[in-house]
C-alpha positions as CSV (number, residue, x, y, z in Angstrom):
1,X,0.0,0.0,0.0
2,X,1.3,3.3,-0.8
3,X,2.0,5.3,2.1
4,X,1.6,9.4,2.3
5,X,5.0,10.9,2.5
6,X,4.6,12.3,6.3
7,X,3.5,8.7,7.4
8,X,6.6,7.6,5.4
9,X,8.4,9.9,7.7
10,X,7.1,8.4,11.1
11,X,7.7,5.4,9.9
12,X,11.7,6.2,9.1
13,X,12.0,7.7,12.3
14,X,10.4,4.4,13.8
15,X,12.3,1.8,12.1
16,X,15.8,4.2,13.2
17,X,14.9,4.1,16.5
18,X,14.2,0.1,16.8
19,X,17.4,-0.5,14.7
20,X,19.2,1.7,17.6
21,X,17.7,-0.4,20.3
22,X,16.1,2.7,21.6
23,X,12.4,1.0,21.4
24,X,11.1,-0.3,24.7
25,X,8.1,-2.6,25.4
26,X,8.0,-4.5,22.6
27,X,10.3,-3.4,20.5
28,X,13.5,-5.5,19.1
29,X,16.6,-4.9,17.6
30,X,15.6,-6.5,15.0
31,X,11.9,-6.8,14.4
32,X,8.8,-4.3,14.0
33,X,7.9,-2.1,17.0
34,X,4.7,-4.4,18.4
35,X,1.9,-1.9,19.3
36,X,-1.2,-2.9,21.3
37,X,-4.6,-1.7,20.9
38,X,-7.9,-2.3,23.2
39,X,-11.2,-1.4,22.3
40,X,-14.9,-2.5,22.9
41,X,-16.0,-3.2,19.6
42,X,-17.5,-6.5,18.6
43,X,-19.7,-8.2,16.1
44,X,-19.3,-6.4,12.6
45,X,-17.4,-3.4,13.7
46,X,-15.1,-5.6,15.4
47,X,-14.3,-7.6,12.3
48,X,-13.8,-4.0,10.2
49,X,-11.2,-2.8,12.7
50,X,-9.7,-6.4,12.4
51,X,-9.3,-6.5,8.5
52,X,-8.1,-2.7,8.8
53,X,-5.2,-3.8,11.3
54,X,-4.2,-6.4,8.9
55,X,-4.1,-4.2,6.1
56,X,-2.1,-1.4,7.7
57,X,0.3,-4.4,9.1
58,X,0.7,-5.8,5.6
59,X,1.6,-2.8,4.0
60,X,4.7,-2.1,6.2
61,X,7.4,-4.1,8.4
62,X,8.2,-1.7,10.8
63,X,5.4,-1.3,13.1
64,X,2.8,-4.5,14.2
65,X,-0.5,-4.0,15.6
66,X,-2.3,-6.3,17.8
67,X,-5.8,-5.7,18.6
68,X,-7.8,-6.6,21.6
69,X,-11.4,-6.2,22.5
70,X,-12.2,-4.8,26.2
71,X,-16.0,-5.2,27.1
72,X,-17.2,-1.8,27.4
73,X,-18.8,-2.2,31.1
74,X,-15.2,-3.7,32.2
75,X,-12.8,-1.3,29.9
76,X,-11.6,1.4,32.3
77,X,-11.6,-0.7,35.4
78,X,-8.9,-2.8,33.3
79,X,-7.1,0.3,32.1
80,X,-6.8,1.4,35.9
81,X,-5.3,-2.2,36.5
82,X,-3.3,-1.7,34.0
83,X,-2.0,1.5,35.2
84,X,-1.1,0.3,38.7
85,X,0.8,-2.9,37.1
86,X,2.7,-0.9,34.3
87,X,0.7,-3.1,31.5
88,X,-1.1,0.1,29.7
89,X,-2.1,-0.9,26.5
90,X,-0.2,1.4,23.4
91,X,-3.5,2.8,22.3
92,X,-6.8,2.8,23.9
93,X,-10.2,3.5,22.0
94,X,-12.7,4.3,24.0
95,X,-16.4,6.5,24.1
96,X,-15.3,10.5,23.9
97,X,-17.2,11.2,27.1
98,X,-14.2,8.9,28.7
99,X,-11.3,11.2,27.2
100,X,-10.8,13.4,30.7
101,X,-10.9,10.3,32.7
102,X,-8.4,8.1,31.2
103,X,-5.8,10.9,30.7
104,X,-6.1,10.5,34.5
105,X,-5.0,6.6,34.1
106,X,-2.0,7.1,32.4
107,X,0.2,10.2,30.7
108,X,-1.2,10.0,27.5
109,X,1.3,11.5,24.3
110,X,0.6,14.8,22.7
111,X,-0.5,14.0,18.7
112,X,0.2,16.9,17.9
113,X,4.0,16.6,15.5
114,X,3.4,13.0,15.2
115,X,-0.1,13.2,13.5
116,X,-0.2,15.1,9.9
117,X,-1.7,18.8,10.7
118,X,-3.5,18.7,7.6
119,X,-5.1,15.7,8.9
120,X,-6.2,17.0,12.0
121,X,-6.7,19.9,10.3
122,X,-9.3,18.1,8.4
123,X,-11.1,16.5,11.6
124,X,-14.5,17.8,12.9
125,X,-14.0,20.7,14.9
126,X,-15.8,20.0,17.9
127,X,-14.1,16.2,17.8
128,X,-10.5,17.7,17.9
129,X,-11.3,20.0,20.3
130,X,-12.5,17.5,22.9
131,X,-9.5,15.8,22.2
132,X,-7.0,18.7,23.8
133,X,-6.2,19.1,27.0
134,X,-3.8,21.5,28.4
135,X,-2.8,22.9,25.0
136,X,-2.0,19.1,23.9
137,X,-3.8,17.0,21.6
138,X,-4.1,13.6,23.7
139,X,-6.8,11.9,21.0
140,X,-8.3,11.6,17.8
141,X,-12.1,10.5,16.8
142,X,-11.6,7.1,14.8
143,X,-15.7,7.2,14.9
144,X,-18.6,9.2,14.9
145,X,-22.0,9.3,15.3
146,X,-24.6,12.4,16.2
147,X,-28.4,12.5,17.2
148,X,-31.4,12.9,14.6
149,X,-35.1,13.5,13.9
150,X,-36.6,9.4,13.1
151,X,-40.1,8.8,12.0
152,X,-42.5,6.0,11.5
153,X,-43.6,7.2,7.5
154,X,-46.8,4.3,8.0
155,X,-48.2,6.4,11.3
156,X,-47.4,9.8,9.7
157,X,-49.1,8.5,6.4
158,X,-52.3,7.5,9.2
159,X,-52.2,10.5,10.4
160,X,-52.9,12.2,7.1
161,X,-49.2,14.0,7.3
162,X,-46.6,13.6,4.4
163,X,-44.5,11.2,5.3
164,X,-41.7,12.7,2.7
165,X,-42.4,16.2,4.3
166,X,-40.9,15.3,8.1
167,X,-41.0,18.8,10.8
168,X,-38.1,21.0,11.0
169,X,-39.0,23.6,13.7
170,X,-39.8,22.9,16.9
171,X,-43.3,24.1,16.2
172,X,-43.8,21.3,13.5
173,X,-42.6,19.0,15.5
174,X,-45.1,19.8,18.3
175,X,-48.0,19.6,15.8
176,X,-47.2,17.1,14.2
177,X,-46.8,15.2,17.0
178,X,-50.2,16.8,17.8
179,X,-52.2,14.8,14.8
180,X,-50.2,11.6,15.4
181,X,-52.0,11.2,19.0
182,X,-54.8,12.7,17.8
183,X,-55.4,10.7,14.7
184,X,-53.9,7.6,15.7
185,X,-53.9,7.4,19.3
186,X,-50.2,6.6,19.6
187,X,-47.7,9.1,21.3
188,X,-46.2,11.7,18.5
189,X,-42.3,11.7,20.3
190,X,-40.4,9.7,22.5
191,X,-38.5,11.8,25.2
192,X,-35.9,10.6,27.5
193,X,-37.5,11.9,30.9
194,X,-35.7,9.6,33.6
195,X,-32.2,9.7,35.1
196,X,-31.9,6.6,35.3
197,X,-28.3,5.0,36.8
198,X,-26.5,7.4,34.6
199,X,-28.5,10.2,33.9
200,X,-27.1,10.5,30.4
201,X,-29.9,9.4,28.1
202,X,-31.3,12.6,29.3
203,X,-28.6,15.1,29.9
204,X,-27.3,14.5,26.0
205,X,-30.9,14.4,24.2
206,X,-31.7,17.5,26.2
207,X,-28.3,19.2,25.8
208,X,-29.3,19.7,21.8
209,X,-32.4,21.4,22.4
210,X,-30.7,23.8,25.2
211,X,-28.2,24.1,22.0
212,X,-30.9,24.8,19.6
213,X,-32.3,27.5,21.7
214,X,-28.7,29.2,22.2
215,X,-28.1,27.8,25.4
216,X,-24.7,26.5,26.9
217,X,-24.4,23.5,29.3
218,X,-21.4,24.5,31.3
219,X,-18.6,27.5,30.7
220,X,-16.2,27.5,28.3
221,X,-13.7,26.6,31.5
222,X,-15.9,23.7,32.5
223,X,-16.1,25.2,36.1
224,X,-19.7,26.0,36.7
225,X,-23.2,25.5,35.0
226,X,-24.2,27.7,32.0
227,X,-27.7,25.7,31.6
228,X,-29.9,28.3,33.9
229,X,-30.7,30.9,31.4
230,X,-33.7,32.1,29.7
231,X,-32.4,29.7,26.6
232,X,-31.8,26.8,28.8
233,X,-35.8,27.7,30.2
234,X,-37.1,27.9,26.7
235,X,-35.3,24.3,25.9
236,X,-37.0,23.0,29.4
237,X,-40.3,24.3,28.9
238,X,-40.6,22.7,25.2
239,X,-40.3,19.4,26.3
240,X,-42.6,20.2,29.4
241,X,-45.2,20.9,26.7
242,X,-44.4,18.0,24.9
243,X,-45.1,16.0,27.9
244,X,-48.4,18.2,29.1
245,X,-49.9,17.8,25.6
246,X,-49.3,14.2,25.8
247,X,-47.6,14.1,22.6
248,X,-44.6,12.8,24.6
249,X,-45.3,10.8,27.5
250,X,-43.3,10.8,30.7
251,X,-41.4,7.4,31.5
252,X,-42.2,5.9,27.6
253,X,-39.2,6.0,25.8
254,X,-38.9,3.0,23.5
255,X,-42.8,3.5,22.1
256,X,-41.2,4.9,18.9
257,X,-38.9,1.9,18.8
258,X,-41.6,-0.5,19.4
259,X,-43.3,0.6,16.5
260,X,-45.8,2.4,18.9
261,X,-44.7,6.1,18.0
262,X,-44.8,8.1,15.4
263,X,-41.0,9.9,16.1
264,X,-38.1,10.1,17.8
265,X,-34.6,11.6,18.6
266,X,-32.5,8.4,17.6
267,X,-28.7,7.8,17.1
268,X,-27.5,7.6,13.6
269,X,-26.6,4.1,14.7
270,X,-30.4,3.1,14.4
271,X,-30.0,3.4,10.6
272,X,-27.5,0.9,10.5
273,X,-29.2,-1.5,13.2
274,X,-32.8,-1.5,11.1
275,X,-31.5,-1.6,7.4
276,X,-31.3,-5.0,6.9
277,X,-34.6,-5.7,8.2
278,X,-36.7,-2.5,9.5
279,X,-39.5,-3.1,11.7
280,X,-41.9,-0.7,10.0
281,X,-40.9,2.0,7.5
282,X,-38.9,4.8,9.0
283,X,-37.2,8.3,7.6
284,X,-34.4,10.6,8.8
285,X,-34.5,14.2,8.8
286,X,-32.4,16.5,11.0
287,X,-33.1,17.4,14.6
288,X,-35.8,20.2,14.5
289,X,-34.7,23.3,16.1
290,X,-36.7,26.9,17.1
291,X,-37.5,28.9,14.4
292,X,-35.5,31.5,15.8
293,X,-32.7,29.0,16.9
294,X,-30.0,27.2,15.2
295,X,-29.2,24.1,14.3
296,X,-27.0,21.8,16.8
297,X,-26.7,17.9,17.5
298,X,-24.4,15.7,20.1
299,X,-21.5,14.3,19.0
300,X,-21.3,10.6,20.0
301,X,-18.3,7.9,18.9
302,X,-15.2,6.8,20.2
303,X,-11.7,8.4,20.5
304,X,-8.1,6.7,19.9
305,X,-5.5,7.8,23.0
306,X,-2.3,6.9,22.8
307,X,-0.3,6.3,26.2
308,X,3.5,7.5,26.5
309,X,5.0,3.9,27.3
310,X,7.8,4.6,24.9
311,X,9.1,7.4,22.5
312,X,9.0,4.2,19.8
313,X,5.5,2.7,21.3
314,X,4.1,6.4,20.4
315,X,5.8,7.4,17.5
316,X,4.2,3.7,16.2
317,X,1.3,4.3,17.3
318,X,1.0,7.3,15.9
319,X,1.5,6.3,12.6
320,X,-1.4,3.3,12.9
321,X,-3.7,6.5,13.3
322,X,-2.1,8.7,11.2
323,X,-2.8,6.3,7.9
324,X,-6.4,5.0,9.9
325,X,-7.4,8.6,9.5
326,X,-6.7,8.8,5.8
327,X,-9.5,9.6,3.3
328,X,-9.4,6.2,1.7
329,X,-9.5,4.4,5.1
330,X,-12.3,6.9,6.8
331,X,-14.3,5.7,3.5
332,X,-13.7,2.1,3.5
333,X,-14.5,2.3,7.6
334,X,-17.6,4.1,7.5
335,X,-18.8,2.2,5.0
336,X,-18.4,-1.0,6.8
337,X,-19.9,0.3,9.8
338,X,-22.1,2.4,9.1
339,X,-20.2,4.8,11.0
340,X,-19.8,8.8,10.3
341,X,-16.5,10.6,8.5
342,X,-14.8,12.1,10.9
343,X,-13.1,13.9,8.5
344,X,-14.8,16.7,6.8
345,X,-13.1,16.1,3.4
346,X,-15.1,12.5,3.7
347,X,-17.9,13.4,4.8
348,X,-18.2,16.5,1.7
349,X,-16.9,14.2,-0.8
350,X,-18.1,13.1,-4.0
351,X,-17.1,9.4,-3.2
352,X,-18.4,9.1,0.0
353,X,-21.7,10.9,-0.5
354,X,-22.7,8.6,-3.5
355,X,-22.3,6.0,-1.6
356,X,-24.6,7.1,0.9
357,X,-26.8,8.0,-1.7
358,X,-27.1,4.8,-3.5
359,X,-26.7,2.8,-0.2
360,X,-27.9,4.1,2.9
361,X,-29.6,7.3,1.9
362,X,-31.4,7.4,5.4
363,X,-27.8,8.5,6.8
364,X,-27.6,11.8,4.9
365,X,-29.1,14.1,7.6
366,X,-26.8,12.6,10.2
367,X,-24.2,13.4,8.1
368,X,-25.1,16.7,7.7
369,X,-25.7,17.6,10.2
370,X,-21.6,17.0,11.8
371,X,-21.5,20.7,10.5
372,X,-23.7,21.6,13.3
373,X,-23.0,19.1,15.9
374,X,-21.4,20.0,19.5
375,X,-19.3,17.7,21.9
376,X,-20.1,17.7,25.5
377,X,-18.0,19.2,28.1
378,X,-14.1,18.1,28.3
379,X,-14.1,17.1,32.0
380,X,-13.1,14.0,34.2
381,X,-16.6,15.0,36.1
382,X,-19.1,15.0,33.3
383,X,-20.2,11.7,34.4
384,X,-21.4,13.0,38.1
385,X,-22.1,16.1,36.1
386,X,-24.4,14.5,34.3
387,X,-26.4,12.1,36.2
388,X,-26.9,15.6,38.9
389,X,-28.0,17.4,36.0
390,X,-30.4,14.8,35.0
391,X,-32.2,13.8,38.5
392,X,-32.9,17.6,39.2
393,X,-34.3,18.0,35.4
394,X,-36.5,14.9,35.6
395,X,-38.7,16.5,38.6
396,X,-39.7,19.2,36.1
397,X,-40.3,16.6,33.7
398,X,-42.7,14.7,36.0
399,X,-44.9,17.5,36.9
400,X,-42.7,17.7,40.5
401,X,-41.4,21.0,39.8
402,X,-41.3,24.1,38.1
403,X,-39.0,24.8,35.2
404,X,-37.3,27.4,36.9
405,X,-37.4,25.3,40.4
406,X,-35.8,22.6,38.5
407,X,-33.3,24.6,36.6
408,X,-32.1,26.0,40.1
409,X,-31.9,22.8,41.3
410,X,-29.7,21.1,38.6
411,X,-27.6,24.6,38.7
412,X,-27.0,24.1,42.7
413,X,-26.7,20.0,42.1
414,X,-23.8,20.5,39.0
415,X,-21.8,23.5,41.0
416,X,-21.3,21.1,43.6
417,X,-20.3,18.2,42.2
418,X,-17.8,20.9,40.0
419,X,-16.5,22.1,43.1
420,X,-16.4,19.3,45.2
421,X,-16.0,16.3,42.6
């Protein structure tokens, strides 16, 4: 395989320093620097990062990657192991949200001179800037996915609405939603109303509307709430509406899924999921936003981190990513997975875009909409940030509280947990 000329460069430097005997961990005088990868992936995705690794190993003798899967319930509790026994893996790919926590584990190495800058030049925004922290870039999306607008086409076609004509304001939505229970007797959209163990499902559907509106979640710094503002009350109050006009249920997320709803705000992963065999008829459109708003998604996928366990380990490493994150291989991977471009030059593309066209056509919204879409805060403490957030939001959601009583609430509960950890 023909290599670019800056990978060829990383490469040189790493075959020098393992013919020097500098390489540690792995590396031999005389044989490839061995680098090892964990990750969760399994089933189909799995097999795709498999048949990349051997590609990339075939096409070179200097580096050789070994690949691992993790479970993802059990993957930073091994990491942590890890950490205490000096067993780090060489690169670790795990959810975005995880980013803050494992540069915690271990020192992770700064991409930055041994990753192309045109490459990450070329990655989405908002994915390479959760990646830095402390003025170093400590990870790189290898996936992506974002949040959408999903619709049953057979209840909106019931419902006498055009099932090629989906809503894009909020108003729409509401309305449609509106004739759905009205005309079919079936919820119109599925909101994620309880905290649950995690809080999550909520905090991230509701952090696009609080987008939408022009509402921030915390401040730039990460040091304090930003959600208790007029825009984060006009995000609140929509879906307390939602919820009051009984378009959208409390506590029955899942009807949509069920084939009991008319719509939903689902994962671009759904698309790939129902493809092969859909349980009713279903469209995509982009998430709905105010009509004075602006478009905005969440950012979901997973994020390569590469730990310093030697100068040779990382430089290696390095390069695995560096030619992963080439156009031709972002191609080949989304396509496999169903997976979106993390690279904007992919995801714009003539090549990629036909695809989707003549394949999966379902997946153009999500894709986009990665023009729009926003990561979540870069901090060790979103996960207590988050589940907070969610159990103070859900009173308002169940009729136990005001919107401003509840916004209050989730301010004091998120300042806390900021300050205190």
């Amino acid at each position: 395989m023909k290599r670019t000329s800056t990978a060829a460069v990383v490469i040189g430097a790493v075959g020098a320093l393992v013919l020097s005997g500098c390489a540690a961990n792995g590396a031999t005088g005389d044989g490839p620097v061995e680098v090892s990868v964990w990750h969760y992936w399994d089933g189909t995705n799995a097999d795709a990062f498999d048949a990349m690794v051997d590609t990339y190993n075939a096409s070179q003798s200097d580096v050789r990657i070994s690949a691992s899967n993790v479970p993802n319930s059990d993957f930073l509790t091994k990491l942590r192991a890890s950490a205490t026994s000096d067993t780090l893996p060489d690169i670790a790919i795990g959810d975005l949200v995880w980013v803050p926590q494992i540069a915690e584990i271990g020192t992770l190495a700064d991409l930055n001179g041994r990753i192309p800058d045109d490459t990450l030049t070329d990655v989405n925004d908002a994915l390479t800037s959760f990646g830095t922290i402390d003025g170093k870039q400590v990870s790189v999306p290898v996936s992506a996915n974002n949040l959408g607008y999903m619709y049953n086409k057979t209840l909106f076609a019931e419902a006498g609405l055009d099932p090629e004509n989906p809503p894009t304001t909020w108003d729409e939505l509401k309305a449609a939603g509106q004739t759905i229970l009205d005309e079919t007797g079936k919820p119109g959209y599925d909101l994620y109303t309880q905290a649950g163990d995690s809080g999550e499902g909520l905090t991230w559907n509701f952090q696009v509307n609080l987008w939408q509106a022009g509402g921030d979640f915390l401040t730039a710094d990460n040091s304090a709430a930003a959600f208790n503002t007029p825009e984060g009350a006009e995000a609140l109050q929509y879906w307390v509406d939602l919820i009051d006009s009984g378009v959208s249920p409390y506590a029955k997320w899942g009807e949509f899924e069920k084939g009991q709803g008319g719509s939903a705000q689902e994962g671009s992963w759904m698309v790939g999921i129902w493809a092969a065999d859909p349980p009713f008829e279903f469209g995509t459109a982009q998430v709905p936003y105010p009509s004075d708003g602006e478009p905005a998604t969440n950012l979901g996928g997973e994020q390569a981190m590469v730990f310093e366990n030697s100068d040779a380990e990382a430089d290696a490493a390095a390069d695995f990513l560096s030619w992963f994150l080439e156009a031709d291989q972002v191609t080949e991977w989304s396509k496999e997975t169903g997976m979106l471009p993390v690279l904007d030059s992919v995801a714009t593309g003539s090549a990629y875009l036909e695809w989707v066209d003549s394949t999966e056509p379902r997946l153009l919204p999500y894709v986009e909409q990665m023009a729009d879409a926003h990561a979540r805060p870069n901090t060790p403490l979103y996960p207590t940030v988050s589940l907070a957030f969610a159990q103070e939001i859900e009173k308002a959601l169940a009729g136990e509280a005001s919107v401003d009583d509840a916004l209050d609430a989730a301010e004091r509960a998120v300042n806390d947990v900021l300050k205190n950890g």
